[in-house]
Every structure is written in C-alpha cells, then in structure tokens.
N, C-alpha and C positions, 0 to 999 in steps of 0.2 A: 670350590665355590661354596661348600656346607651342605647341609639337610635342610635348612628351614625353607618353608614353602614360601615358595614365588607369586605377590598378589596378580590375577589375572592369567596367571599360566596352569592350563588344566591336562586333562587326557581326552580326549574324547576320537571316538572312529579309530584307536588304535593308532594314532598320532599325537605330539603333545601340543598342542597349539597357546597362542596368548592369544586372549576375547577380551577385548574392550566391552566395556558397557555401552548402553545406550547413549550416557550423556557424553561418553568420550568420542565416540563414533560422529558423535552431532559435531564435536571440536577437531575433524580429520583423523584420530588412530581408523585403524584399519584392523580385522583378521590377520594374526602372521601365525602360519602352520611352519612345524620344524618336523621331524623323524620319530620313528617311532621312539627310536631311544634320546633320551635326552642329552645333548653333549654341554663341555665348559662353555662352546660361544654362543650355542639355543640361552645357556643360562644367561651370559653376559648382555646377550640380545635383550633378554625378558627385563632383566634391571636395568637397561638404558634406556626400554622403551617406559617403563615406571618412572624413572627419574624422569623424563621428559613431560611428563601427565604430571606429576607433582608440580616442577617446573612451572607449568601453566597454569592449574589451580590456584596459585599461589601469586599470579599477575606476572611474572618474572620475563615470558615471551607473547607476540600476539599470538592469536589465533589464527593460525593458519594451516594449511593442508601438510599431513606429516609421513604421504606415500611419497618414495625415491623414487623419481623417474629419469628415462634416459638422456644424459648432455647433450642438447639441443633439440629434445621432443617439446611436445606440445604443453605435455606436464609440467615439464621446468620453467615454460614459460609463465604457465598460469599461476605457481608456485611463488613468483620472481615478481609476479603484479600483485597478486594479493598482497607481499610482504610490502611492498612500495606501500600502495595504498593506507595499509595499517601506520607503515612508519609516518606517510604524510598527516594523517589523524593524530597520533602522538606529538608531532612536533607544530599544528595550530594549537595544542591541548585540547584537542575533539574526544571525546570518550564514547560510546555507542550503546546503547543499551538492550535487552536480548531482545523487543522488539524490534528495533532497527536492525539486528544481526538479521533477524529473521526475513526478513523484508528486503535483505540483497541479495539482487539478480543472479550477482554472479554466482556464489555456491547453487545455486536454483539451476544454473545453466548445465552448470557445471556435471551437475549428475547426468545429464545427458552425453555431454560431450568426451568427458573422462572415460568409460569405457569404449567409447568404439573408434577415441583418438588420441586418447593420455600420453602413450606411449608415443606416439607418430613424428615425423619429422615435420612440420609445417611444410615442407615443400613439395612434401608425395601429398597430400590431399589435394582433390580434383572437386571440380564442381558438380560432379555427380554423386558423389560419396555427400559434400554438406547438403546437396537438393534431397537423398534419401533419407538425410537425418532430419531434413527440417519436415518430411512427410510422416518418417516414425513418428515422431513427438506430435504433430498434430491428427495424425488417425489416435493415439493411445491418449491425448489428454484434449488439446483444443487449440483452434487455432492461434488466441494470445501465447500460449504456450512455446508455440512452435513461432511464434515472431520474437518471443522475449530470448529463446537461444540463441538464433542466430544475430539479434541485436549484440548481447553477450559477444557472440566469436568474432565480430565482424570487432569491436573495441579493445578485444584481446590481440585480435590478429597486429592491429594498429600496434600496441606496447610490445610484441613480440618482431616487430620492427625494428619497432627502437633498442631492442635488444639484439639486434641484426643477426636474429634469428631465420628470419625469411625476408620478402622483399616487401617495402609495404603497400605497392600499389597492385602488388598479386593474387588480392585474396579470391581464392577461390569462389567465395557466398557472393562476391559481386557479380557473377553471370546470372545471374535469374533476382526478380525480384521478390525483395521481404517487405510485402504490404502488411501494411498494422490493420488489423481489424476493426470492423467500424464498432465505435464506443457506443456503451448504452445512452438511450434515448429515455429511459423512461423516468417520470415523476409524479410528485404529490400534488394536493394542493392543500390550501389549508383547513378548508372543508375535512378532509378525510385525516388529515393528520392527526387532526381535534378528537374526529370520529377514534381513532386506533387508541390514544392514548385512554379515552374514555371504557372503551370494552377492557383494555387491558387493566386500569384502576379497578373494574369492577368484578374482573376476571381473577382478583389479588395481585397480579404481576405489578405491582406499587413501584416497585425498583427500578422493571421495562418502563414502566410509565412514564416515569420522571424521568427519565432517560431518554426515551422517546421526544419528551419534550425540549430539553436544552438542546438536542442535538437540532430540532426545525429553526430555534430560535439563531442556536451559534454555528450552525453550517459545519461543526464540528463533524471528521469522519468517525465510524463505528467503534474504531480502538483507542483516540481521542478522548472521546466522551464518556466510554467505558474505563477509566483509567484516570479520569478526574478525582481529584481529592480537596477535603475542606481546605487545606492550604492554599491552595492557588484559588478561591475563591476573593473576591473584591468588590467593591462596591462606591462608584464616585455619587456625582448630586444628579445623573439622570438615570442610572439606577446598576441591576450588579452585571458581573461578569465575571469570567475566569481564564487568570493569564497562566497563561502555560506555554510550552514550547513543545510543536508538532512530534508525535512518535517518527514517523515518516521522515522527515526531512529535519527535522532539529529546530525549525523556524520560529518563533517567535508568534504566536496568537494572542487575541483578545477575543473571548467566548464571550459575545456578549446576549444578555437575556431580557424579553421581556416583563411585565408582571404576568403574564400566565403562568408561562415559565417560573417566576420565582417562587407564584404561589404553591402550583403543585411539588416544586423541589422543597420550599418550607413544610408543606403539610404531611411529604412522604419521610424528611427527618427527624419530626415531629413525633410521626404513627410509627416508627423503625424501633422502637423500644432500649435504644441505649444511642450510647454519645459515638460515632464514630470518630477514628484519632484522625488526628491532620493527614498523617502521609498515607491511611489507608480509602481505598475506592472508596466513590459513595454508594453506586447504583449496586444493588444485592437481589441475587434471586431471592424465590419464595420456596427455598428446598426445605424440605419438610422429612424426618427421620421418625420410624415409630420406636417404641419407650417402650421399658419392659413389660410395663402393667398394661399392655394393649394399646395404651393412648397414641398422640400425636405430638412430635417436637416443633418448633420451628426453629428452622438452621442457616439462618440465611449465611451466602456468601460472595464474593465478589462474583460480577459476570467474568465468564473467560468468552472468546472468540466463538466458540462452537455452543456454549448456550445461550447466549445473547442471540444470535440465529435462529435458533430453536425456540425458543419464546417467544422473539419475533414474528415467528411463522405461525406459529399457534393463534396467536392474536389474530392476526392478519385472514388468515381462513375463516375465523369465526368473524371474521366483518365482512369480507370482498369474497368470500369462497376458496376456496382449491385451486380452483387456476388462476387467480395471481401469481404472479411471482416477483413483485416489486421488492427490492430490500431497504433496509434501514437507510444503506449507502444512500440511495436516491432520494433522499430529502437534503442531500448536501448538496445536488445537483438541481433540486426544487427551487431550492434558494435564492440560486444563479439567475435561475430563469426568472423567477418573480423582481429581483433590485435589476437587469437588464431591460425587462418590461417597461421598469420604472424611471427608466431615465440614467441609469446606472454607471460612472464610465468605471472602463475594463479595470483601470488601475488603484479605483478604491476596492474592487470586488475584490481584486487579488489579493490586497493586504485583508480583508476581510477572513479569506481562508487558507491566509499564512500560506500560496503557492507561486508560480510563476503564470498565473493565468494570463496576463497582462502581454507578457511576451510570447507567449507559446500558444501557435495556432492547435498544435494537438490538444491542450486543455481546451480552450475555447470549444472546441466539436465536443470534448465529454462533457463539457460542465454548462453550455450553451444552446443545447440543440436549437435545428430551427422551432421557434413557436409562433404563431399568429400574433399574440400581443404583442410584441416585437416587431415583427415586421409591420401590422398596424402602425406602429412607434414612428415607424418611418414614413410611412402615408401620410400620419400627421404631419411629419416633420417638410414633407414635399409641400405640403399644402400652405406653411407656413411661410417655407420657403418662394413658392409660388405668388402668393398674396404682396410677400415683398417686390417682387422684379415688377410687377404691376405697379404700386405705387412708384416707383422709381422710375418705370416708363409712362406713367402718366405726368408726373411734376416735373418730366426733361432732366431728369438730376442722373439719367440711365448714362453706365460709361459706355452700355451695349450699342449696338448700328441699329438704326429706327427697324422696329417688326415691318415683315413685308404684310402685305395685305392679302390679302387670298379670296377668290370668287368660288366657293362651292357647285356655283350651276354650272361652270364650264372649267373647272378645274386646272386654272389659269391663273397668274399673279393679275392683279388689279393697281 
C-alpha cells in the first residue's frame, strides 16, 4: 500500500483511528478506530473512506448518512429515506441550501434516535422504549424537542413500511400521545417596535436597526431578513419590496416595505461607508477591532443567527428591561395579528408570509393567537349581521318563520 501518509488517519490512545473533521461529521463520516498496528485493509479502509469525502466535496453523491448498519435495522431504513428524499429533490431539480440542510428535522431527530435504535430491528421496539425516548429528549432539551422526534419516527416508521420493513400500522409511538406544544403567544405592537429600532439606531446598532425594520414591515422570519441582499431588492409605482424565495420552505415572497422602512434602510446604506455587492447581506454588525496604534477599527459584518440574537437582546433590555424575553421572531407573528384585526382573510395572509397559514390550523394558533381586536372584529360583525335580519323582518322580505313574541312578566309566549 506504500509509506505515504493517509489524510485523516492518526495514532492516538495507542490505536490508529481515521477522524473526520468537523465539517465531515456534519455530512455523516463517523470516528472508525482500527488496531494498534496498522494492517493492508485498516489502509484500504482509510482510502475508501477518503475517496468517498472527495466524492462528495465534489457534488458527485448526495448527502447522506455514511454509518453501515444492520439489513433490516432501523439504520438502513433511515439510510434508504434520506437517499429517496435527496433523489426526489434532484429529479424536480430542487437544490437546498446549507440553511435549509440545516433546518431538517430529520438529521435533528436523528441524533436522538440513532444511538439507542440505529442498529434495531423495527420490530423489537415497544412502546415503552419510544415513551422513554421521547421523556429523555424532553427532560435533557424541551418539550418541541421531544415532539419534533417522535413526529420524525412516527414518518420514518411510515417509509420503513413501505420498505416492508415492519408493519405499517404497528408503530409502536402510537400508544401514547405526541401533543405539540402550545405555540408562542407573544407580540409587538407598533408603538414598541418604533420604540426598539429607535434605541438601537442611537445605541449604533444601525445594521439591527434597519433590520429591525423591514422585518415589522415584511413579516419577514429572522434568517429571511438577515440574508437579504441588494439584488432582490424592487421597487413598483406604490412603493419597494424584496422578492426572494423563503430559506425555510423555498417559497416564493414579496417583502414588501413601507416608507419608514425604506427611509431608515436608505439612510443606514447611506451612513454604511462603502457600496455593498448585489449578492452580499445588507444588515451588518457594528463590530469594532482595536488597531495597533491603540485606536479603534470599524468592521462591520454580516449578521449570522447567534448575533443578531445578541444584539437583539441588548436593545431590547435597554428599552423593556431584563425580563422581557420577546424575540425578533414575534414581530412576524405581530403582523398576523394586526392584517387579522383588520379584516384580513387567512388566504391573502398566507401568500403574504410565503407559508401554508391559509390551510393549516397549526399555523393559524402560532401566528394568530387569540386577541381581543379580533374577536371585537366579530362583535362588529354580529352586530352588522343582526341589524340585517331586523330590516328583513321588518319589510316581510324575511325567508325566516315570523319572531315569536315573548311576555317578560310571566315568562310565557304572547
């Protein structure tokens, strides 16, 4: 096999193992430990599993999980969906991007479920082994947590069916139920939203700010709006907007802005000190690097996910205090509530935030809580309604049976 070194095969603990990296780990390699001494097929092992990582770099297979598990485990099954899944994406020509990788459930699940059933026959798990899995996961992280696995096995279970793997009407997770967690309730108003962007503009977070802003205006989610770029910017005869298509779901939006909105995003591209390109973000911290001579740089750069949070929060303390805890998120759910107030029906909302709100009663609970203007909405609407049946019973034109008549004093018909 030669002397030259083998990339990713080390020595460590007195064995010689292959270590993927981080980013490989992210795309399925695994740890493979071999013996202390190194034999021909440890070697042939360590370049197959290299050619395989090349392979992939290189676009040539999808991504998918690249642990051998046993014919007819639970492994091979999950193995055997993911490849489907990829293949049906390549053949609409769907292509995903590493937000969207990131943002599926199932490797999410997955981490849970692979070690304490990868290997498993689907037909030996019981319904007390998925009730203790789905209690692990929610004592060790939360209960969406522990709903979003067993959602995950309960749809695996289904393609591992169909792979007549097990039976499909046996799943085990169906003896007990998997209640979804009630969705956050909370929101802005425009009052306060005005208020945030204000402290943060004066707080320098210019970046937050206008950020802050497009997003109340375009009901845009957090990675949406942080992930905007001049290109998809537009602009018709009642004023601009930016078409883009959802990280999340791939959908198709129209972000559209008011003139608040457009003035504070003109005035922060303005004061941002250079031209940003088309395809790069617009929204940029205010990070700041010291300089040899003692001074001060400024550095700005794109938000990522964990400082756009962090900024957020910082603003937000310095206007409402410490105990808030409202996020960015809930001004997309702000939004809902104010065009619903307003006479709104579900099916312009939903193309408004590129989702299936329209048909799905689970969206409608996140993105609709009960609110009193709302349900006033309906008062009125009773009242309106009521006024009619009256006129209608009054000019005989009623297709209703005449009102009976009622005596209050002796609570008898008249």
């Amino acid at each position: 096999m030669g002397t030259d070194k083998i990339r990713y095969l080390v020595f460590v603990c007195g064995k010689w193992r292959w270590r993927p990296t981080a980013a490989m780990r992210a795309k399925g390699f695994a740890l493979r430990s071999f013996g202390a001494t190194l034999t021909a097929a440890d070697r042939a092992e360590a370049l197959r599993l290299n050619e395989e990582w090349d392979r992939l770099r290189r676009g040539i297979e999808p991504t998918v999980t690249r642990k051998t598990f046993p014919r007819g485990s639970i492994g091979e099954g999950y193995m055997r969906a993911r490849a489907i899944r990829a293949q049906e994406r390549r053949d609409a020509g769907q292509s995903r991007t590493a937000e969207q990788e990131s943002r599926d459930d199932w490797p999410r699940a997955w981490k849970w479920i692979e070690p304490a059933l990868g290997d498993d026959d689907p037909r030996s798990v019981t319904p007390e082994i998925m009730q203790a899995l789905r209690s692990k996961v929610r004592e060790r992280v939360s209960e969406s947590e522990a709903f979003r696995v067993i959602k995950v096995w309960r749809a695996l279970w289904k393609k591992m069916g169909a792979m007549r793997l097990c039976d499909p009407a046996a799943d085990p997770s169906l003896a007990f139920a998997n209640t979804a967690p009630d969705p956050r309730q909370a929101t802005w108003n425009d009052r306060e939203v005005k208020m945030l962007v204000q402290r943060a503009w004066r707080m320098g977070y210019r970046g937050l700010a206008a950020c802050m802003a497009v997003a109340w205006d375009s009901q845009l989610s957090p990675i949406d709006v942080r992930s905007l770029t001049p290109a998809q910017r537009r602009a018709d005869a009642t004023g601009g907007y930016f078409d883009l298509d959802r990280a999340k779901t791939g959908r198709a939006a129209a972000a559209t802005l008011s003139r608040w909105s457009e003035t504070i995003l003109d005035t922060y591209l303005a004061r941002l000190g250079f031209d940003v390109l088309d395809a790069a973000a617009i929204f940029r911290t205010r990070h700041v690097l010291p300089t040899v001579k003692g001074g001060r740089t400024w550095l700005p750069r794109p938000y990522t996910k964990d400082k756009l949070g962090k900024d957020f929060a910082v603003v937000r303390a310095a206007v409402f205090g410490e105990d808030d805890q409202r996020t960015l998120a809930d001004m997309r759910r702000s939004g809902t509530v104010e065009a619903f107030a307003g006479g709104a029906q579900a099916s312009s909302v939903s193309t408004k935030m590129a989702n299936t709100l329209a048909a799905s009663s689970r969206l409608q609970k996140v993105y609709n809580p009960v609110h009193v203007a709302t349900v006033r909405q309906v008062d009125e609407a009773r009242k309106a309604g009521r006024e009619r049946i009256k006129k209608e019973q009054i000019g005989g034109k009623s297709i209703m049976a005449p009102a009976r008549q009622v005596s209050w004093r002796d609570g008898e018909d008249s």
